[in-house]
VOGU-3710 file (C-alpha; in Angstrom, 3 decimals, decimal comma):
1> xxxxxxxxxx> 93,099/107,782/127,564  95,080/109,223/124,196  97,434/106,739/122,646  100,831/108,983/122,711  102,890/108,107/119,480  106,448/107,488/119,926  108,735/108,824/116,889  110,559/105,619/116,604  107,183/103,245/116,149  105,984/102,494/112,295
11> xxxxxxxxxx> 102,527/103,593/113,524  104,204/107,085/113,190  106,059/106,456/109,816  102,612/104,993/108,391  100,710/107,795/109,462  103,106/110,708/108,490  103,420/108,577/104,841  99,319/108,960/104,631  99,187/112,888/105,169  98,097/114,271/101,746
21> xxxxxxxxxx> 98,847/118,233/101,012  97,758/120,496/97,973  100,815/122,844/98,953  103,878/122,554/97,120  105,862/125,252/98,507  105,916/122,717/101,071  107,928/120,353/99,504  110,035/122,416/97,361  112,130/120,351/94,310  114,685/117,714/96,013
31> xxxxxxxxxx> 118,456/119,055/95,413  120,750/117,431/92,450  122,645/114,686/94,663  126,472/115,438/95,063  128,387/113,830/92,389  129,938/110,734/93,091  127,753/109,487/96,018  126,054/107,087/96,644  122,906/108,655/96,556  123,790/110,060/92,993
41> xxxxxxxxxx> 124,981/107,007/91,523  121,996/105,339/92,648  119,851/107,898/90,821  122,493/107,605/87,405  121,692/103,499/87,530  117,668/103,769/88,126  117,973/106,111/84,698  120,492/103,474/82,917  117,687/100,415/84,499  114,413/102,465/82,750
51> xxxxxxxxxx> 116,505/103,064/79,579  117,629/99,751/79,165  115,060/97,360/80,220  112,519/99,321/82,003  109,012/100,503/81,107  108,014/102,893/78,051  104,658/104,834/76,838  101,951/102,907/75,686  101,045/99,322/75,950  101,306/95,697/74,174
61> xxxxxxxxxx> 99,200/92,426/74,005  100,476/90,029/75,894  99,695/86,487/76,993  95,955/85,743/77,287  95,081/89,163/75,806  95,758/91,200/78,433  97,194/94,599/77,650  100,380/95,593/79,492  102,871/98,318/79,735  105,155/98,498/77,133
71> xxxxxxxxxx> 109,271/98,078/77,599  112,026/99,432/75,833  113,261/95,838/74,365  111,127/93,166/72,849  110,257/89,789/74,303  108,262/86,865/72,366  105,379/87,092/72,929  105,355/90,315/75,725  106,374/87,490/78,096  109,910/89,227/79,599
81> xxxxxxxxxx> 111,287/85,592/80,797  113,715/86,749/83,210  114,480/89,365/86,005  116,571/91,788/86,886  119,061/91,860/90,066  120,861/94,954/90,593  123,818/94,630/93,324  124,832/97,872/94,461  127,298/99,345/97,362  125,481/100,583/100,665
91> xxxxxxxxxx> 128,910/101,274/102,045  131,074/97,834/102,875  127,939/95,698/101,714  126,791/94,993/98,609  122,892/94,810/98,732  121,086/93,306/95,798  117,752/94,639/94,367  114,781/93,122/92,670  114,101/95,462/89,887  110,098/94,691/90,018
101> xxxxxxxxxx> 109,569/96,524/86,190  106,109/96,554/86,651  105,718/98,658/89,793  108,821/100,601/89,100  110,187/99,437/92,298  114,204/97,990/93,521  113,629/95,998/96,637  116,020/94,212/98,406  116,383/90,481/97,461  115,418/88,656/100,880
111> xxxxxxxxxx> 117,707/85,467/99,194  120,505/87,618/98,898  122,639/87,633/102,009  124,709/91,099/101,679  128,234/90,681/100,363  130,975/93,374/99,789  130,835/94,537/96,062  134,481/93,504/95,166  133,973/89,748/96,877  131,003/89,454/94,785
121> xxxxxxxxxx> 132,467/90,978/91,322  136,477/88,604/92,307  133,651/85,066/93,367  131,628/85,194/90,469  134,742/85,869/87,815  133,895/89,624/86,804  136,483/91,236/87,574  138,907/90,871/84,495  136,812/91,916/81,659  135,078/94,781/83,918
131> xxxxxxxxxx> 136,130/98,176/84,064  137,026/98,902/88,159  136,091/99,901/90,133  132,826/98,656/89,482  129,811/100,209/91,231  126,790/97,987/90,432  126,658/94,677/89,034  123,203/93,986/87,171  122,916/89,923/86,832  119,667/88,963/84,395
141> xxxxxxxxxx> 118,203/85,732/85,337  116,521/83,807/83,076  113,114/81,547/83,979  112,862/79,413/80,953  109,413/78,427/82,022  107,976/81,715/81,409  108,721/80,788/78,059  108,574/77,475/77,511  105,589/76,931/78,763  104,018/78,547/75,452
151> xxxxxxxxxx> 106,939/77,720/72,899  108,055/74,348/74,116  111,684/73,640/73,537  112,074/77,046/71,680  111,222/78,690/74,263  114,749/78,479/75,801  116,152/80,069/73,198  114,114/82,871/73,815  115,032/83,084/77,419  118,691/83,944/75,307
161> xxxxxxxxxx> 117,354/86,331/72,812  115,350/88,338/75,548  117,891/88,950/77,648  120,496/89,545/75,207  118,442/92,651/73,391  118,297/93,744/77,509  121,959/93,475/78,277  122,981/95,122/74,648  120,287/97,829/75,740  121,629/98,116/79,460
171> xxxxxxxxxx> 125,463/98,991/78,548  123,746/101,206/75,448  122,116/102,662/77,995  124,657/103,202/80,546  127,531/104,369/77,233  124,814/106,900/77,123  124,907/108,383/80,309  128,622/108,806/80,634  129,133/105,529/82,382  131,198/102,359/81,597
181> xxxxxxxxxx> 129,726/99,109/81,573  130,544/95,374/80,119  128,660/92,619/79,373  129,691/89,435/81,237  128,610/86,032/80,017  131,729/83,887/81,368  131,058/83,787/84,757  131,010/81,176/87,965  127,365/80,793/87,600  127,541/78,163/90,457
191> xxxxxxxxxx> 128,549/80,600/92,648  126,512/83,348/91,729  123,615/81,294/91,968  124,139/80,677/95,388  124,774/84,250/96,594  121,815/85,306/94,940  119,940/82,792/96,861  118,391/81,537/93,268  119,472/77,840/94,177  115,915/75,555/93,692
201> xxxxxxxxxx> 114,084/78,397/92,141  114,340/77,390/88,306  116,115/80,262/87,421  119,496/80,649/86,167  121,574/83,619/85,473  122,572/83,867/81,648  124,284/87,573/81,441  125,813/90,141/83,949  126,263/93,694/82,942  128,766/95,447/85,445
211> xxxxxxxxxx> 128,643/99,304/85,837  131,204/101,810/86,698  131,129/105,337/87,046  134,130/106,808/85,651  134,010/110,517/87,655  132,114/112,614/89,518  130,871/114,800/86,342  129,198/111,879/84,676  127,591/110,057/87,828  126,139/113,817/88,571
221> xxxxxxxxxx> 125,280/114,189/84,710  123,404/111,083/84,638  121,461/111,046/87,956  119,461/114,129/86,528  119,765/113,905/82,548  115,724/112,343/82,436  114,021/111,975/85,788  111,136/111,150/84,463  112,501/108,512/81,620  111,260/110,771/79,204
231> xxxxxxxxxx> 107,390/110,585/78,318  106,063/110,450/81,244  107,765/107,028/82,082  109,118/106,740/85,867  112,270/105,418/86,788  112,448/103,108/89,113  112,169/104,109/92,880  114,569/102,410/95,361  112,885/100,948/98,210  115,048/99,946/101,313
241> xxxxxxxxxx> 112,919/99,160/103,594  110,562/96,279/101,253  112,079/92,854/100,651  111,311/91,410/97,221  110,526/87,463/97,269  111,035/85,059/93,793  107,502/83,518/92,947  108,434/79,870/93,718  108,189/77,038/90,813  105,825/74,576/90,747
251> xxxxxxxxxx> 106,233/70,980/89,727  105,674/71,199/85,977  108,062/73,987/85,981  110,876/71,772/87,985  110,300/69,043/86,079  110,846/71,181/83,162  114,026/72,761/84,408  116,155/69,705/85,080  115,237/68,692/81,788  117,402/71,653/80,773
261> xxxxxxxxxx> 120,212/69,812/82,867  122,384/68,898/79,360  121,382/72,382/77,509  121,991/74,878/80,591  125,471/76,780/80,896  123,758/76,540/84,896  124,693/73,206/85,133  128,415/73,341/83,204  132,246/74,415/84,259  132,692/78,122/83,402
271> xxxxxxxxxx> 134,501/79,118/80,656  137,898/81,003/80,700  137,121/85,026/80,575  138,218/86,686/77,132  138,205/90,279/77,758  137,959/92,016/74,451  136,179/94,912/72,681  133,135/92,930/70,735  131,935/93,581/67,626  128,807/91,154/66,824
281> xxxxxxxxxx> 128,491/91,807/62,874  130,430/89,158/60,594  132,329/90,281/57,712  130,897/88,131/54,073  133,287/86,448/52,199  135,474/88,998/49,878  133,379/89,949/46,794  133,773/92,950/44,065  133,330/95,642/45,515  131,735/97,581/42,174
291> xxxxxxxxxx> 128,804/95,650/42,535  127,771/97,095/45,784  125,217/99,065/46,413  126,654/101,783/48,968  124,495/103,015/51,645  123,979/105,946/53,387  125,280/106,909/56,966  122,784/108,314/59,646  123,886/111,432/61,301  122,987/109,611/64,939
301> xxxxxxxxxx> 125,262/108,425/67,810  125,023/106,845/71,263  123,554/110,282/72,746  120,763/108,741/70,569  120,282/106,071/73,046  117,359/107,661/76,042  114,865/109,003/73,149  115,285/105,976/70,288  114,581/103,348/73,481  111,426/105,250/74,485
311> xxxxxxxxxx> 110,191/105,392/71,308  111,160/101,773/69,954  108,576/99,655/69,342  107,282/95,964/67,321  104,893/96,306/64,839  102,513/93,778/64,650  101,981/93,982/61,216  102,832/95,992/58,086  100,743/98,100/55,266  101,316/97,123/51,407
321> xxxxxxxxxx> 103,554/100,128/50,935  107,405/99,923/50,126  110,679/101,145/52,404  112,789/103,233/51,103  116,773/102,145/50,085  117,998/105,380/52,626  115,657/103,700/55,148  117,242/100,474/54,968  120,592/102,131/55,120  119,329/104,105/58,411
331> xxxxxxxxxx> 118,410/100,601/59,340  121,802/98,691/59,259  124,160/101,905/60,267  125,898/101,142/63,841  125,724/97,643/63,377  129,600/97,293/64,392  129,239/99,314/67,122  131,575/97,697/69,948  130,722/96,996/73,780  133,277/95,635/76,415
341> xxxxxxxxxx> 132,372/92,287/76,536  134,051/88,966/78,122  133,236/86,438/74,951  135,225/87,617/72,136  137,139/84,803/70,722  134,400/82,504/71,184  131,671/83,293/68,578  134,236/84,439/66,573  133,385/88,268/64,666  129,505/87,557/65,613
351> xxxxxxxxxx> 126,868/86,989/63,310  126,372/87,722/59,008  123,574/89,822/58,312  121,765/88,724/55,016  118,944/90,623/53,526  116,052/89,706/51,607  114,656/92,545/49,701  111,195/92,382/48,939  109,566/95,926/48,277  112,713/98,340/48,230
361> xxxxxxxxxx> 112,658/101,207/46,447  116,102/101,698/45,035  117,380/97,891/44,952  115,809/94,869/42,809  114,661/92,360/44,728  116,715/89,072/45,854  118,709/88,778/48,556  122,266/90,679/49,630  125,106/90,407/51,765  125,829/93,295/54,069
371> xxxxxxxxxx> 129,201/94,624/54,697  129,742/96,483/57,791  133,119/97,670/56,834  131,829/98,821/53,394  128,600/99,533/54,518  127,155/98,247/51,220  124,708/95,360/50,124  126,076/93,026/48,232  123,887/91,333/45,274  124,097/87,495/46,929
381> xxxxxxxxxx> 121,947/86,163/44,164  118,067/85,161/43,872  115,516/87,458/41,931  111,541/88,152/42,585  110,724/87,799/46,294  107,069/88,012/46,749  104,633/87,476/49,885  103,842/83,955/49,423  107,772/83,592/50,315  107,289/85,832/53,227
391> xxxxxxxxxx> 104,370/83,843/54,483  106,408/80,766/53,939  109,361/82,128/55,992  107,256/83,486/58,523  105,420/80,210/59,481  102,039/81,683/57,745  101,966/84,991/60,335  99,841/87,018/58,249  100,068/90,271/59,382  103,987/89,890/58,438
401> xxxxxxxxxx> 103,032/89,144/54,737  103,699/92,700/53,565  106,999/93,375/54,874  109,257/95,236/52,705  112,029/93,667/53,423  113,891/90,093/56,043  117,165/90,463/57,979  118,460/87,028/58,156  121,036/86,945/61,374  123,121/83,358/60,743
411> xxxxxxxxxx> 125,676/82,146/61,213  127,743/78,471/61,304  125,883/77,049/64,179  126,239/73,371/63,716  130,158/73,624/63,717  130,029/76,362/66,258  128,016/73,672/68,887  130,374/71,066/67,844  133,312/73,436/68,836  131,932/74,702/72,075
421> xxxxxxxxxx> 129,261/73,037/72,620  126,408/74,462/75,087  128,701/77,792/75,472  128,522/78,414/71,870  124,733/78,366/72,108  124,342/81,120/74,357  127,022/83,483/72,952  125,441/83,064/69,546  122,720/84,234/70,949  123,832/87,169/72,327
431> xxxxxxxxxx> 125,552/88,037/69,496  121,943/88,011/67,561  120,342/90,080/70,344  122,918/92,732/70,575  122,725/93,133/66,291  118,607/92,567/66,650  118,921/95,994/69,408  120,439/98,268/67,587  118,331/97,393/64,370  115,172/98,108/66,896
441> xxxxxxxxxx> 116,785/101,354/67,808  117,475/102,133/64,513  114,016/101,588/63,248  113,141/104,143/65,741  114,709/106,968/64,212  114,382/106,108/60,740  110,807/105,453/61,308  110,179/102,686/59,886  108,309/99,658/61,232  110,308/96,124/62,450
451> xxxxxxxxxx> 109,367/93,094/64,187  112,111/90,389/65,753  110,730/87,444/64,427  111,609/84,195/66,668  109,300/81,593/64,780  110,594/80,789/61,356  111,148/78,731/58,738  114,662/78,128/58,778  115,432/76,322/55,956  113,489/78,444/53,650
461> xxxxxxxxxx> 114,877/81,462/54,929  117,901/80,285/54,318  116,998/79,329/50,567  115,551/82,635/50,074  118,912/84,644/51,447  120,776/82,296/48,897  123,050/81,124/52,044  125,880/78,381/52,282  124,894/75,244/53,198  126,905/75,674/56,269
471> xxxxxxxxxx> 125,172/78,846/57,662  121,860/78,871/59,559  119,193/81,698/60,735  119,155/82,298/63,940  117,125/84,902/64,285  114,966/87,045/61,717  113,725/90,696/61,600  110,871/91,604/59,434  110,839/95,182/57,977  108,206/97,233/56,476
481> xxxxxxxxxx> 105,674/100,067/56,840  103,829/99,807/60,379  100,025/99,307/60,246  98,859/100,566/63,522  95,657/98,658/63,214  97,342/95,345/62,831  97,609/92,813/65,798  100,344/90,293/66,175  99,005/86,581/66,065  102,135/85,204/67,424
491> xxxxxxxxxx> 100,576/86,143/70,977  97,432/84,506/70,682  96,607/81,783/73,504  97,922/78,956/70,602  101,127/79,765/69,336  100,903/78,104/65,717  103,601/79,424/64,716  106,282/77,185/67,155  104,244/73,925/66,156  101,865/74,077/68,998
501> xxxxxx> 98,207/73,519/68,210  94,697/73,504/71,072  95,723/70,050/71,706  99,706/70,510/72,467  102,667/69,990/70,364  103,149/68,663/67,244
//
């Protein structure tokens, strides 16, 4: 006897999702969404999630030398040590997705009980620094494991670093588009780690970036600017119907967490919300201005944003060949660039940017402060940089040995912990990120080669940007002529470069 198929039965929605066709007249091109629903702002936020942390052409080495698709931000060593959650309105609820990068898939959280999207932006403190309404809230949660368990202690920091290139890149991303977004750091992360169901999962969630559509012309503008991401690059595909599980820790990996316990903002009151316009580039000290060496202005903007991320890249090494001065000044344009943000007073006007020529054509070596106001290098004093001081910086990474030229990011860190303590250290961070994005982007157009550099020598570097005693590195970006053939050693299986040798730490 025939089995008769009822239309309501997933036997029937399996088998009609199997049929194959060679006709496309069939299935003619799917209509532009109407503007402002929900179906088209869910299409404008998959385009802002591709953009700004999402999947690009070509691929990278990552851990154990495997090969892996690339992204549009950098991680140490390709190892992407947090997730994505993207909350968005279905209606009165507030569903949150797993943004799985790798498949190009949002799935619904199965830990994340639906909420209404304004209880979940007024609970976990968003509300006053984010522009309303606000029609997604994208929470990046860190799991310092991923990390650590390669860089040790370090590794945490990373966790910071990674996610704060991805949040800089998100609201880029979303500016971009014609939407509004703001980057949230001063949240109830008590609460939010609750409602996300993350509670006993050794993850913790460092930065939110809200979203909000401002009208009906940009949600409709940005639902079909790229479809594709540009170079052949998907965006991601919301799936309503799969749940998305966490990958549960293991004991190392708690044991390892509540070590964290007197580091982690996770386990500390929330700070009061500063709503203010951020700027993450430090003004020097006043000098003479007639020393300066003035620098060019790029002819880009934030409409930049979809084509520099898909083309953005690290390069894992760098030819003996010089960068050019207008290069550099490609290189450090946009710096000051401003994003809604929450932290503003605390890390002050952000991070200095010191650099340490090496091979620039145009400028004598040494090192040089930059003004963002001026948008000038100022001479900040030593003379003949040469590799043996790159190598030195660079904790002996060899394929870095040519760069042209070091940013040093710093900034007063000791004073800034004793200040504000565990707060400071993530905001700091941030700050380094958002600077250490746009340089990336930068790079991108001005084609020149750069590589975030995590594992340094931080009191050399500090010698060889001629710095105040009071300033530290926290972050470095090498600069130079990309050799394609080159292959970063920082991702080998020992990671000599963070004091780790075959037979653990040193």
């Amino acid at each position: 006897m025939r089995t008769q198929l009822r239309s309501d039965t997933p036997l029937l929605e399996f088998w009609e999702a199997t049929r194959l066709s060679a006709d496309d007249a069939r299935y003619p091109d799917q209509a532009e969404p109407a503007a402002g629903t929900e179906e088209a702002i869910r299409a404008a936020l998959a385009g802002v999630l591709v953009r700004g942390c999402g999947q690009r052409a070509g691929t990278v080495l990552a851990k154990g030398g495997n090969f892996v698709q690339a992204r549009t931000t950098p991680s140490a060593g390709a190892l992407y040590p947090f997730e994505v959650l993207v909350g968005v309105s279905l209606g009165e609820r507030c569903v949150t997705y797993l943004y799985e990068v790798d498949s190009g898939q949002l799935n619904p959280l199965a830990s994340a009980p639906p909420v209404p999207l304004a209880e979940l932006v007024a609970e976990a403190g968003l509300a006053d620094a984010a522009p309303a309404p606000v029609h997604a809230v994208v929470t990046l949660v860190a799991r310092p494991w991923t990390s650590m368990a390669k860089y040790g202690r370090r590794g945490y920091l990373y966790t910071y670093l990674d996610i704060g290139h991805a949040a800089t890149n998100l609201a880029l991303a979303a500016r971009a588009a014609g939407l509004e977004a703001a980057i949230h750091l001063r949240f109830r992360r008590q609460w939010l780690t609750h409602a996300l169901g993350l509670a006993g999962t050794c993850r913790e969630p460092q930065a939110v970036v809200t979203v909000t559509v401002p009208g009906p012309a940009s949600a409709g503008r940005a639902a079909v600017e790229s479809p594709t991401g540009g170079d052949g690059v998907l965006t991601p595909v919301w799936r309503d119907r799969r749940q998305a599980w966490l990958e549960p820790p293991g004991d190392p990996e708690r044991r390892n967490f509540e070590a964290l316990r007197d580091i982690s903002l996770s386990y500390a009151p929330t700070a009061v919300a500063r709503p203010g316009k951020v700027t993450s580039v430090a003004e020097p000290p006043a000098a003479d201005p007639s020393a300066d060496v003035a620098l060019r202005r790029s002819k880009g903007g934030p409409v930049e944003h979809a084509a520099l991320a898909e083309r953005r890249q690290s390069a894992k090494g760098f030819l003996p060949a010089a960068v050019s001065l207008d290069q550099l000044a490609g290189l450090l344009d946009g710096l000051d660039g401003r994003l809604a943000a929450d932290f503003a007073e605390l890390a002050g006007a952000g991070v200095g940017v010191r650099v340490v020529a090496r091979a620039v054509t145009g400028i004598t070596p040494g090192a040089y402060a930059y003004s963002v106001r001026r948008h000038a290098l100022h001479p900040a004093g030593g003379g003949s940089v040469d590799e043996e001081d790159v190598l030195a910086t660079c904790q002996r990474q060899d394929g870095l040995r040519h760069a042209g030229a070091l940013v040093l990011l710093h900034t007063p860190l000791r004073e800034l912990l004793r200040e504000q303590g565990r707060a400071g250290l993530a905001e700091v961070h941030l700050h380094a990120a958002a600077v250490a994005q746009r340089l990336c982007l930068n790079a991108a157009r001005e084609r020149v080669g750069v590589t975030c550099v995590g594992g340094f020598d931080e009191a050399y570097a500090a010698r060889l940007g001629c710095l105040p005693r009071d300033e530290e590195v926290i972050y470095l970006i090498a600069v130079g002529v990309a050799d394609p053939a080159a292959r970063k050693a920082d991702r080998d299986p020992v990671a000599y470069s963070h004091g780790r040798t075959a037979a653990g730490f040193i």
